[in-house]
N, C-alpha and C positions, 0 to 999 in steps of 0.2 A: 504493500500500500504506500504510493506516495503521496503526501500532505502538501498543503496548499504553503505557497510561502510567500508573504507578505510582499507586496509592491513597493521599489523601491523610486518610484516618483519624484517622491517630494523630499529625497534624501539633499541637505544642501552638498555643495560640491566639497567640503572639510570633511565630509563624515564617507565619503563615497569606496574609500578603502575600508574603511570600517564594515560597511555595509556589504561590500563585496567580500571580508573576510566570512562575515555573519550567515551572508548567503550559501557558501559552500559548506560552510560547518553545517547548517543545517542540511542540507541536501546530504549530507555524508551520514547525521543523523540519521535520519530518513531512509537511507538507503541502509542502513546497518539495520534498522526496526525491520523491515520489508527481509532481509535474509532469517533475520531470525524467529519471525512467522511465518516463513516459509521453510524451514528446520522442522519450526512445532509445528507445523501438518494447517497452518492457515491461509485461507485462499476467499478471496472478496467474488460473493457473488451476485446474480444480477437476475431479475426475473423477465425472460425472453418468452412470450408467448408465443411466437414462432417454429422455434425448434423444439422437434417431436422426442418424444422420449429416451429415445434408441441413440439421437446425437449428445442430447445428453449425459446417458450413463457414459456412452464412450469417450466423452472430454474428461468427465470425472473420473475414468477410470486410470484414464493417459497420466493426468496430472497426481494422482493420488498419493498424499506421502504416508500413507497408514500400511504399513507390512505386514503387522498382522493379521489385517483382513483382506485379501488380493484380489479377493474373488465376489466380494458385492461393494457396490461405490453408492454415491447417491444419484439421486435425479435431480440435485441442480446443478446450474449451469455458472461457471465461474465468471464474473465481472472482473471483465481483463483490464489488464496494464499497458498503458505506453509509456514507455518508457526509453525509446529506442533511440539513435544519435541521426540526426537528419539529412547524417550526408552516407547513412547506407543507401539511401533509394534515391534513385535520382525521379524529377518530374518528367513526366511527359506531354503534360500540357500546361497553360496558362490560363489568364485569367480572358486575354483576347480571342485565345481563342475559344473558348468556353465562350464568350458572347455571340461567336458566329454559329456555335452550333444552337444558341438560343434563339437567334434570330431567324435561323434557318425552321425549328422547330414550329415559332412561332407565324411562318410566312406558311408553313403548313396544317394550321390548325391545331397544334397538339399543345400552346405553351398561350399564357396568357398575351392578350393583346398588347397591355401596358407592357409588357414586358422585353419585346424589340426598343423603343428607345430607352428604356432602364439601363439594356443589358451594354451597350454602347458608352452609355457614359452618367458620369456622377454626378448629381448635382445638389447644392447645398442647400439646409432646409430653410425654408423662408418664413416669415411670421404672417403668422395666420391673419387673412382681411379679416376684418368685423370682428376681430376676437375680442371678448369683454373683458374687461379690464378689471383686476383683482380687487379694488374696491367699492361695485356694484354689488350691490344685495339682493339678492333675484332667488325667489320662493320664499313662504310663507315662514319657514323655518329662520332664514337669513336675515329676513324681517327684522320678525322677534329679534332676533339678536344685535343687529343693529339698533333697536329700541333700546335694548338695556343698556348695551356699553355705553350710551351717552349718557345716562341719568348717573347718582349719587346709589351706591349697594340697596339702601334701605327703600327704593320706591322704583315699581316696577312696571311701568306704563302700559306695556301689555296685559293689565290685571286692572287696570283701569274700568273697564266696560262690568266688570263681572265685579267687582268692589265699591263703586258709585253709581251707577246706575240700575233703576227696579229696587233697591231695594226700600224699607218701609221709612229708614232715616231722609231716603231722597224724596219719597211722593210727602212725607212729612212736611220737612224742606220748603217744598212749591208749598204746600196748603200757608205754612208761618208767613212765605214770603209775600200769599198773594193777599191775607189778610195785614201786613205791614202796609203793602201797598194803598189798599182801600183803605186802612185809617188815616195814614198820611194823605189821601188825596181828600180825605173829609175836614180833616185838622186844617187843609189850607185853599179847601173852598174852592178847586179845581175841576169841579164841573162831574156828571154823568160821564162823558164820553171818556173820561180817562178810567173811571170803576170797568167800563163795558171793553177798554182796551184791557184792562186788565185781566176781566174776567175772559177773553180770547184767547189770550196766553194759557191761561191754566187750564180751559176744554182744552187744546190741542197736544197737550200736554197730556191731558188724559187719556183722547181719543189716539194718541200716539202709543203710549203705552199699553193699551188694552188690545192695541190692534198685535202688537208684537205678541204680547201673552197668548193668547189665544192663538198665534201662528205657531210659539213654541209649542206650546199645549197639543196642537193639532200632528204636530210634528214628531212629539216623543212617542205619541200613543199610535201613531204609523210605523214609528220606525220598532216599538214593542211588537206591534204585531207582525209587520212582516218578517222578524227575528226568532219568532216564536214557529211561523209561517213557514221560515226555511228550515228551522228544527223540527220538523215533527210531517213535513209535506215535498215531496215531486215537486219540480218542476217540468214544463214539457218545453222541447226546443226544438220544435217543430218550423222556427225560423233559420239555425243550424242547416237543419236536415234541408231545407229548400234552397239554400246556397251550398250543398254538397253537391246537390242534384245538378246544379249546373256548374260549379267548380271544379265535379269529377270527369266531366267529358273532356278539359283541357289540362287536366293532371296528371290524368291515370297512364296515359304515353310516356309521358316523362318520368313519373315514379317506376312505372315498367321497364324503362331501360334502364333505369339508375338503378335496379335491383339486378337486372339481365347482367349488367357491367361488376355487378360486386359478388351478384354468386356463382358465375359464370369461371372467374378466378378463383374462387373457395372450390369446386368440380373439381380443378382442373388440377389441383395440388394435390387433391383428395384420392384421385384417380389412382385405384387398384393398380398391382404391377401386371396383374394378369388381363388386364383391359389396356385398349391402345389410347380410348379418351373418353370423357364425359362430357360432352356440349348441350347448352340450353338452344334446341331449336326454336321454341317458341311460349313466347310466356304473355298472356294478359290477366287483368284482375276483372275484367268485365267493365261491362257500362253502367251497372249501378252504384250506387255509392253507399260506403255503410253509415247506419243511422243511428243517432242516440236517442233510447227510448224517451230517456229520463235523467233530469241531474238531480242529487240534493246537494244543498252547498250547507255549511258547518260555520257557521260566522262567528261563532266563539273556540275556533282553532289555536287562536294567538292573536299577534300583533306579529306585523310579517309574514305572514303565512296564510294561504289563501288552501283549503281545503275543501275536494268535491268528489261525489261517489258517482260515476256514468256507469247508466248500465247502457251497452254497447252492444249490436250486431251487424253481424255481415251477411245479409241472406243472399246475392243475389240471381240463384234459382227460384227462388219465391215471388210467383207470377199475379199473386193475391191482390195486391195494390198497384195494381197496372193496365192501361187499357189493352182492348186487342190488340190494338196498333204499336202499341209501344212491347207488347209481346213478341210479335214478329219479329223487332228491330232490336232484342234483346239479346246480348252475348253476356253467355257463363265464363267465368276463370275458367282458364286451362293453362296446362304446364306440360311443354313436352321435350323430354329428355332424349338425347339421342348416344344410346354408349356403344361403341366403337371396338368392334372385337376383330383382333389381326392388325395387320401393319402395311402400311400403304396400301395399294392397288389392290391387294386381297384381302383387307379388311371390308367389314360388313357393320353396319350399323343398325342396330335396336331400339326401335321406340321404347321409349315408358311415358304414359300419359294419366295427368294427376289430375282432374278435374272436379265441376260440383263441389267446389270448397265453400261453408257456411261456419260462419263462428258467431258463440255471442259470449258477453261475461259481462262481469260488474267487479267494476274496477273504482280504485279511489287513486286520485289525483293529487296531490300537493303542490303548490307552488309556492319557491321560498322568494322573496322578494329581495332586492338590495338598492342601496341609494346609488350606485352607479349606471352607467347604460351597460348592458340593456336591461337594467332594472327588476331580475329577475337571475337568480344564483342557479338554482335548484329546481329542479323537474324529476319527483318520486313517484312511479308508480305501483301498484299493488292491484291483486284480485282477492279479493272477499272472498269470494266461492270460486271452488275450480272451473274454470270457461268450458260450455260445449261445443264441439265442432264436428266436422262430418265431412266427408270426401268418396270420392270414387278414385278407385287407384289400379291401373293398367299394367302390368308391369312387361308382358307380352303382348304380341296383339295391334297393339295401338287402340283407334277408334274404333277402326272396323270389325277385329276379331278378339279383341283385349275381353278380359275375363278380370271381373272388378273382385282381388284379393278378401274386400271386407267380407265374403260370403264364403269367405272360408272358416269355420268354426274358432271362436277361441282366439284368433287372430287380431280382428281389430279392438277386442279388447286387450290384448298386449298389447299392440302399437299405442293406444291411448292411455295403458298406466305407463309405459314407456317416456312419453311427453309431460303425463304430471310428476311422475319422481325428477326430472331435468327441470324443469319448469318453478315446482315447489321452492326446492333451496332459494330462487335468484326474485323470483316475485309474485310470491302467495304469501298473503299475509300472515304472520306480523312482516315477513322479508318485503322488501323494498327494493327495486331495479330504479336505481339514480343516475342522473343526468347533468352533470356540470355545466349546464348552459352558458355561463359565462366564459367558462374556460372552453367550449367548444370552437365560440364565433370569433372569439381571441387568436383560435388556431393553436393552443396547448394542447398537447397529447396527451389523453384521460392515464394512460401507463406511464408519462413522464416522471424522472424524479424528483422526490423534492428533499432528498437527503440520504445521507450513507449513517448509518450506524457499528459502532467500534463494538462488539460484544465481547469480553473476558471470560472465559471460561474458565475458574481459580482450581476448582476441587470440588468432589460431594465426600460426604459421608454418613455412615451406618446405612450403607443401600441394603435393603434385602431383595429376597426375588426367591419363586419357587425354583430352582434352576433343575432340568431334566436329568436326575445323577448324581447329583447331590451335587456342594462344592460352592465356591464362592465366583461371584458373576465376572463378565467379563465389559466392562462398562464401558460407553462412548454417549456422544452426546449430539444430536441431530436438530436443527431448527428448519423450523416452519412458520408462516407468517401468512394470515388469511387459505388463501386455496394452494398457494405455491407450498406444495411438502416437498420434505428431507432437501432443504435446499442446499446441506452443509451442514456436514460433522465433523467433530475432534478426531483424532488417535483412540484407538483401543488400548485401554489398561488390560492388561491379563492379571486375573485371578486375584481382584480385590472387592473391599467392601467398599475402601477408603481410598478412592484414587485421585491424585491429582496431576490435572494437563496444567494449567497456567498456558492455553492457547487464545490466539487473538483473531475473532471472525469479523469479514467486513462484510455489510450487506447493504444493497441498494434498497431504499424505500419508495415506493411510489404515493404512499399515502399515511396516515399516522393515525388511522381509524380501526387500524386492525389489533390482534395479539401475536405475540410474539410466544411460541410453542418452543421451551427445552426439551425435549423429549430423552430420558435418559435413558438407554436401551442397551440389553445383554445381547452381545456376539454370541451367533452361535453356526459352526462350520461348516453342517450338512443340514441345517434345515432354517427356518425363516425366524429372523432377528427376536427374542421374547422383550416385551414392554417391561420395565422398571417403574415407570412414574413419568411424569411431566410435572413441569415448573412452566408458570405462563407468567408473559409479564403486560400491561395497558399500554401501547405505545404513547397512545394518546396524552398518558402522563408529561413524555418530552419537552410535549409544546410549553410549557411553566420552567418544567428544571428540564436541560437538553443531560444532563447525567446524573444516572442513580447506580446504586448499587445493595444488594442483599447479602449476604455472607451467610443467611442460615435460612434459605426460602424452601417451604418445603416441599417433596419431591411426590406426587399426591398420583396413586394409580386405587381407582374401586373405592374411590371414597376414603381410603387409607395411608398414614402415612408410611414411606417406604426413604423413608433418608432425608438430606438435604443436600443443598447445594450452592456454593458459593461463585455468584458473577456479579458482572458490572457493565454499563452498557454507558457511552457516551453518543449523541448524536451530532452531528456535523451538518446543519441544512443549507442547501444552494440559495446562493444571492439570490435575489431578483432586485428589477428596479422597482423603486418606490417615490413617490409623491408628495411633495412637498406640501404647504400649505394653498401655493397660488396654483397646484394643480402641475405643474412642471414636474418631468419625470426626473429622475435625478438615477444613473445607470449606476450598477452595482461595481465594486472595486475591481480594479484591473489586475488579478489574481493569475500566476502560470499555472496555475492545475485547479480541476473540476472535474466535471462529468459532461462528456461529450457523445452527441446524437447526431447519428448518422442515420438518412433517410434514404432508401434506397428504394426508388418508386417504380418506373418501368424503363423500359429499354425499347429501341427503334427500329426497321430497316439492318436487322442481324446480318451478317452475312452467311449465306448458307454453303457449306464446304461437304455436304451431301451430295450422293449420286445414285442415278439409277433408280429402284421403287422408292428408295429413301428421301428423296432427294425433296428439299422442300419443308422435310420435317423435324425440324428444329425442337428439342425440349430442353430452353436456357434456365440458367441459373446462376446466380453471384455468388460473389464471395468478396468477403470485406477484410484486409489484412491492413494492420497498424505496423509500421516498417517490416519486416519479414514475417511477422506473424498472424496465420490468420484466424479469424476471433469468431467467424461468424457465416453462416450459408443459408440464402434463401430459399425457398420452396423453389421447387421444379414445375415450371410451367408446359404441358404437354404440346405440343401440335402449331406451337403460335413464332411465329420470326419479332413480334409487339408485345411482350409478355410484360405485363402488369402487377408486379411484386406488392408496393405498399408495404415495404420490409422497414423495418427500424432497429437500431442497436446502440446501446449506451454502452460507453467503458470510460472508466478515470483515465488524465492523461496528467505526465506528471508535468510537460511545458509545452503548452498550445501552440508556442514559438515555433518549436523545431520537430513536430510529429508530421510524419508525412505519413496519409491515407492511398489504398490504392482499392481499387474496388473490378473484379474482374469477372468475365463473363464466361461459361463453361457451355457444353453443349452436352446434356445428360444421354448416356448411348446406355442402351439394353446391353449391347453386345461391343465389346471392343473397350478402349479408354477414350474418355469423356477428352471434347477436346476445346482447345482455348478460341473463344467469337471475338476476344479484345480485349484491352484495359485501360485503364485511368487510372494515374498515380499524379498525385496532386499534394501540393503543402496544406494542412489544416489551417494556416493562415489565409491560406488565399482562398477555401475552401468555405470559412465562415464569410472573408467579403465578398467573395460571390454573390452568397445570400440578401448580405444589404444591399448590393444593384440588382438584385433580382437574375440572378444567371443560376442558373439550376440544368444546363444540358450538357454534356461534355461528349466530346468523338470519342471514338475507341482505338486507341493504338495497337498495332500488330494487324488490323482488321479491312477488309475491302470498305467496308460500310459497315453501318450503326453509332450510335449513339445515345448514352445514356442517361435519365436521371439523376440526380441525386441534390443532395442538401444535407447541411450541418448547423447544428446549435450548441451554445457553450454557456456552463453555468458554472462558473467559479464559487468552490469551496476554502474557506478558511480554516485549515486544521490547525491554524495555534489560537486559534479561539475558542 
């Protein structure tokens, strides 16, 4: 693990020896900590939802410094190092030319429009027209506050209306004054018409205030009851549903192909080795729209928080509420699969046709609000009761002679608990499937990190454990953190109660909502790992103290305790930028080492070095390597020369400065060795400014044609803080 080492900026030029002594020391530091967790069997990992199990264990198994177990490793996936010297790999491209392949990209429809004069040249940010100026007070909130800053602590202007006004001291008040008035106007003999002025003040004055009373009045016991109204009562939105009906006919194209486009690549990766491919030949969701029966909304949920229960269907087979005419002109979902058995010219293609899709459910909604744009954080969903659906499913056949599986016994009732055991965990209530809306439109990745945590694994003691044979356990120590298990274990103690590693685990965080699982578990040689106990810890604790420690946490397996165990966890979170008072961003410290994202999106115009029946069929794949070493491989896209990755991978880098990335393109062969479509080796410096002009395409060297993808982002971490 390398730590972040302070920026030497604003060092004056007396101190700059100093500084560069200070600098090395540290880095030497650093590099000595990094051998000697690397001794103790420690290794920083990273949670990649890309690679499949099987690339996993095999990293882990490569890397693995535990001897005494050789033969089972974990499933996680190690969160790599650069660490490399910049002048092993030479570049192969720049930054100009990387704008011609953007500009070419974009001349061909594939790259944003703004993005051809971006990618050519820089230009400086200019102040914003009409921008308002930091001491305007604009909303009701800024008001208020502008109200008070001006006055003296003790008197609060905006409590004026609700303090002097209505109450029984003020109409008192008028009655004393308008009877001072009328004596005084009698004491000095000034006529009738000045009583009759007077007494016009005081009606308008009452008819003033009677009118308001009775509008509050009218008002509270509207807003009781319609409050009452949404507690206890339906709504119907029957206005919804009438602009579905016509917003579905210019959607549902779009929404169909933006689903054709994303599941289309989930097939194609998916794709059995025994099949040549899986193509969506044709997919629509129909011309009707689905409809909401009914909302209730919950208006004592909170403050912030906008709470509603829809019950929801999607009939649209059901010809019920439709004229004849619109009957006729009425298309069902359909979905048809086309998989692909044999290779080239003698392969044969197999319908599967999924049709007659209906769902309904009642689901509850939440909506968390925020003062920022777009004014809305949070989007939770949940289902109250498990949803029904129904389908017809072809799996032979096609249309015309396909024979619908559900009619086979027993069957679609498995498929269907099939879908509620998956379904259950992620959003059946109490579970909640959420939505980062902010962070979505920002263009944040929901798996991005937002911190590395140090974990110490010191020692346990008095473990027990029934062990098969008697004899005392053979203990190691595995973490898990939400859905990502055994991401990273210790070394195996042999044959104690009371062992101690004193090893040191890094682990990438993407979130601080989850727990964090020790799982203390006995080896065992020929048959499968026995459980010890677990020690869990709140991550969520961090965000207050970023380090704790226990020394005697207990190690808790059946309700029982079976030992303890002594660690300590520090966390380490990624800059970001932050906002001043006037609203000005203000960018995070200029730090040589973080955590670095690399996006790896699709690829172009391959060049095809096939012949003969082959010829033409390309199944590419990358690979992402940090100076010689490589860290990372995308899914294999079958049948396509345009293949569509949307791959990402995070690793610490220890100096942003001098890490050169290379990102290379493979041709996946059934038979033979895989062979090279191109590469890109590029400096991570020029790599991130890319980004800010907007250049995200790069040619492929070594290659006739193509060109590919990609993007980086950099979140400097401060490990001596």
């Amino acid at each position: 693990m390398v730590l972040g080492l302070k920026s030497k900026d604003h060092a004056n030029p007396s101190e700059e020896d100093g500084n560069a002594a200070q600098l090395q020391s540290d880095v030497d530091n650093l590099q000595n900590e990094l051998k000697e967790s690397e001794k103790a069997g420690g290794k920083v990992h990273t949670f990649d939802p890309n690679e499949d199990p099987h690339s996993k264990k095999k990293s882990a198994v490569k890397s693995s410094n535990a001897p005494e177990t050789p033969k089972k490793a974990t499933d996680g996936a190690a969160l790599d190092l650069d660490d490399s010297d910049s002048t092993a790999v030479d570049a192969t491209t720049t930054l100009d030319d990387a704008a011609k392949a953007t500009t070419q990209a974009a001349e061909q429809g594939d790259a944003k429009e703004d993005e051809i004069s971006a990618a050519t040249s820089k230009t400086e940010d200019d102040d914003i027209p009409g921008k308002i100026p930091p001491w305007y007070k604009v909303g009701h909130k800024m008001s208020l506050t502008a109200l008070t800053t001006n006055l003296n602590d003790d008197v609060e202007l905006n409590k004026l209306a609700t303090r002097f006004f209505g109450r029984w001291y003020m109409n008192s008040g008028v009655l004393i004054l308008s009877m001072s008035l009328t004596i005084l106007i009698g004491k000095f003999n000034m006529g009738v018409g000045w009583v009759l002025l007077v007494l016009a003040g005081a009606s308008t004055y009452y008819n003033t205030h009677m009118k308001r009373l009775k509008r509050n009045i009218k008002d509270d016991i509207s807003r009781e009851l319609s409050i009452n109204r949404l507690e206890s009562q339906n709504e119907s939105a029957e206005w919804v549903n009438s602009f579905l009906d016509r917003f579905w006919l210019i959607y549902e194209p779009v929404l169909s192909a933006t689903i054709v486009s994303s599941v289309d690549q989930v097939l194609s990766q998916n794709t059995p080795g025994f099949l040549d491919s899986i193509r969506m030949t044709q997919f629509t969701l129909g011309n009707k729209a689905p409809d909401i029966e009914y909302v209730k909304t919950w208006p004592s949920a909170g403050d912030g928080l906008i709470q509603m229960d829809w019950r929801v269907a999607f009939k649209p087979s059901d010809k019920s509420n439709i004229t004849p005419n619109e009957a006729k002109k009425q298309v069902n979902p359909k979905i048809v699969l086309a998989v692909r058995v044999g290779k080239g010219v003698v392969g044969k293609a197999l319908p599967i046709l999924l049709e007659d899709m209906n769902f309904s459910g009642y689901m509850r909604i939440k909506f968390t609000l925020d003062k920022d744009f777009p004014f809305m954080k949070l989007v939770s969903v949940s289902f109250l009761e498990r949803p029904k659906f129904d389908y017809v499913l072809k799996p032979i056949g096609g249309d015309t002679f396909g024979f619908d599986v559900g009619n086979i016994p027993g069957l679609s009732a498995f498929i269907t608990g099939q879908v509620h055991a998956n379904m259950g965990p992620m959003m059946y209530h109490p579970n909640e499937f959420t939505l980062n809306i902010k962070e979505i439109l920002a263009g944040t990745p929901m798996d991005a990190a937002v911190g590395v945590i140090k974990v110490n694994i010191n020692s346990a003691r008095h473990l027990t454990t029934s062990k098969f044979g008697g004899g005392k356990p053979d203990p190691y120590v595995s973490f898990t953190i939400g859905s990502k298990i055994d991401l990273d274990r210790t070394t195996t103690i042999q044959n104690t109660s009371d062992p101690t590693w004193n090893e040191t685990k890094y682990l990438l965080l993407t979130n601080l909502n989850d727990m964090l699982i020790m799982n203390v578990m006995d080896f065992n040689d020929h048959r499968k790992d026995s459980d010890i106990g677990l020690a869990s810890f709140d991550l969520s604790t961090l965000i207050e103290e970023r380090q704790s420690h226990d020394s005697n946490a207990k190690v808790i397996y059946d309700g029982k305790q079976h030992g303890t165990l002594d660690y300590g966890i520090h966390f380490y979170p990624t800059l970001e930028p932050k906002k001043d008072e006037e609203g000005n961003i203000i960018p995070p410290p200029d730090l040589p080492s973080g955590v670095v994202r690399v996006n790896i999106t699709q690829a172009q115009d391959l060049n095809n070095s096939g012949n003969g029946l082959l010829k033409g069929q390309l199944s590419p794949y990358a690979v992402l390597r940090v100076g010689k070493k490589q860290i990372h491989r995308t899914q294999t896209m079958k049948g396509t020369r345009n293949p569509n990755w949307g791959n990402s991978k995070e690793y610490l880098v220890k100096n942003k400065d001098k890490s050169m990335v290379t990102i290379e393109v493979f041709d996946d062969k059934d038979f033979g060795n895989n062979s090279s479509l191109g590469f890109v080796t590029i400096s991570l410096k020029d790599l991130l400014t890319a980004k800010e002009r907007a250049i995200d395409w790069f040619s492929l060297s070594h290659a006739k044609s193509g060109r590919i993808k990609i993007e980086a982002t950099f979140k400097p971490i401060d490990f001596d803080n």
